[in-house]
N, C-alpha and C positions, 0 to 999 in steps of 0.2 A: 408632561403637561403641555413642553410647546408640540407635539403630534397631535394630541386632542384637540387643542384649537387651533391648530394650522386644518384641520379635517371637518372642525363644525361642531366640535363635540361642546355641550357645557356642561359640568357642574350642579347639581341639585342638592338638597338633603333628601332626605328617605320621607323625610313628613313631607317636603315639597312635592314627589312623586304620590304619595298617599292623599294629598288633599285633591292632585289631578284626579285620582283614580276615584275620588267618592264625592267629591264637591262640580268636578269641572275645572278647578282653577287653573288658570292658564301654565304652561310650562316651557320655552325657550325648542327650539329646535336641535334635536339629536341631544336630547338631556343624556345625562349619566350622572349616578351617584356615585362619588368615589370616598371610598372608607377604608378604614384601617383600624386594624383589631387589636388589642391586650393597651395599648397605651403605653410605649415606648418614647424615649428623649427623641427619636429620628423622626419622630411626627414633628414636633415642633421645629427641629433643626434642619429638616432635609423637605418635610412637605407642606407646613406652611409658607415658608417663603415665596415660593413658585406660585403658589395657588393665590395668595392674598395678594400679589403682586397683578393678577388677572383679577381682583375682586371676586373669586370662588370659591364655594361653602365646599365641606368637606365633611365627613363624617365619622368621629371617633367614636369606637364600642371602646369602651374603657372598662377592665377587670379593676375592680378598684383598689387591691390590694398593690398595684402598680404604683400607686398615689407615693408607696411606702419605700420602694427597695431599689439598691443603684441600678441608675440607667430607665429606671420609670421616668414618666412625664411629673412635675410638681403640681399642687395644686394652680401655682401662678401660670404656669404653663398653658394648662386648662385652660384657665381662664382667660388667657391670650385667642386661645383658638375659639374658644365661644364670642368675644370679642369681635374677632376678623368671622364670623358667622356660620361657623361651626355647630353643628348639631352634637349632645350627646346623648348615646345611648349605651345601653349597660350590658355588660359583658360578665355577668357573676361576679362578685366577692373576691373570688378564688382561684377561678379555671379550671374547675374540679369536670369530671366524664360526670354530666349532670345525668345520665341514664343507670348509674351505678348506687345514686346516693337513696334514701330512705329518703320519707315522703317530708319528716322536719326540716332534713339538711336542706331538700330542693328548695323548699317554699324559702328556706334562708340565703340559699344562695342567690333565687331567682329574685324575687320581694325586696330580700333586704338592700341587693343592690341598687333594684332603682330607691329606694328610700333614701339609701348613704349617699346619692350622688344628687336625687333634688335637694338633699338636705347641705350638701359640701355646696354646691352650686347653684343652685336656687333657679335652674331651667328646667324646662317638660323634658321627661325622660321617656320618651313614648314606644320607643322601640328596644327590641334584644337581638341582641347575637348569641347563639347557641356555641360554646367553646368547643372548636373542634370537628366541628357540625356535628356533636353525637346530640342527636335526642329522640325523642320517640312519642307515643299520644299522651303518656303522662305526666313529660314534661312540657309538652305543648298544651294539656290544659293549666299545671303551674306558670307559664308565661302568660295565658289569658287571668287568671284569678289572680295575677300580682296587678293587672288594667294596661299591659301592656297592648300596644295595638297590632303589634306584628311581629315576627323576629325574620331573623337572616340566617342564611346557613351555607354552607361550604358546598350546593351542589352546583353543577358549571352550570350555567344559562341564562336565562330573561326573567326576573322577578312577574310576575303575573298576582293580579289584585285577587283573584280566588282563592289566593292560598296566601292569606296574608301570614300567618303563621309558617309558611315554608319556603320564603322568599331565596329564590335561585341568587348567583353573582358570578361574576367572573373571577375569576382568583386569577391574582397578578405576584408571582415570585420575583425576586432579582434574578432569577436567571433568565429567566422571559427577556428582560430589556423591551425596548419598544419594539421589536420585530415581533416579541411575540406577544406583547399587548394588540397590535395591530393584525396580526394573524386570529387570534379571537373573537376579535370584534369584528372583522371582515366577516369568519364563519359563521357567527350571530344573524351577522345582516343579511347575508346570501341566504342563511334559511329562513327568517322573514321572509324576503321576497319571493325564495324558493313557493311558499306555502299557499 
């Protein structure tokens, strides 16, 4: 976090970037949405601090059966990071290879999660993340027919408003460290400019 803002970067949620891309609304200079998948205790203990201490939204895909088992995030948890201005968006039920499932279970896993988590938390749940980035056109018309506006997926790159349902990201491991969050985004940027 302090490389991002020592370099100019801020912070957005995913609808912040989605209202830039279809209304105009303004957005900060060298935005980034920065999220984090399945809904883990280390979100609340290792990434909100940092961020809410910058006043920065952040963005949780929460599988909701996280809600349930050790080492998930609690609902209070949650609620903290929605709080400090955190975006939720829904990450399945499960975590199940949504490209394997029959066409009932999709619509259950994709659906019911955003249903369980406006209904646990009472915010728009407007976006998904695809578990694993497996999906394909059938599960990408299941995430439009549940009214979802866009999902996320696990291939490297620059999210692009054409494909709202196929939103690129940069995937950040712990082994990366900031050398190699910064080696990412450098090559991001250099092929912008490059182009």
């Amino acid at each position: 976090m302090r490389w991002l803002a020592r370099h100019g970067y801020r912070p957005v949620t995913l609808r912040a970037a989605w209202d830039h891309w279809h209304d105009g609304t303004p957005l900060p200079a060298r935005p980034i949405v920065v999220s984090f998948d399945d809904g883990y205790r280390s979100v609340a203990h290792s990434a909100l601090p940092p961020m809410r201490e910058r006043g920065w939204p952040g963005v949780l895909n929460l599988t909701v059966k996280n809600l349930q088992v050790s080492g998930g995030l609690s609902q209070r948890q949650v609620r903290r990071l929605i709080a400090a201005g955190w975006e939720l968006d829904a990450h399945t039920l499960t975590h199940p290879d949504l490209t394997a499932l029959d066409d009932r279970q999709l619509a259950r896993e994709v659906g019911g999660s955003r249903r369980e988590l406006r209904r646990l938390f009472r915010v728009p749940v407007d976006f998904f993340c695809y578990p694993a980035g497996r999906y394909d056109a059938r599960v990408i018309a299941a995430v439009r027919h549940a009214g979802f506006l866009g999902a996320t997926t696990t291939i490297d790159g620059l999210a692009e408003p054409s494909k709202p349902y196929e939103l690129r990201r940069v995937r950040v491991s712990r082994s990366d460290g900031v050398a190699g969050l910064a080696a990412k985004l450098e090559r991001l940027r250099t092929g912008l400019s490059g182009s």
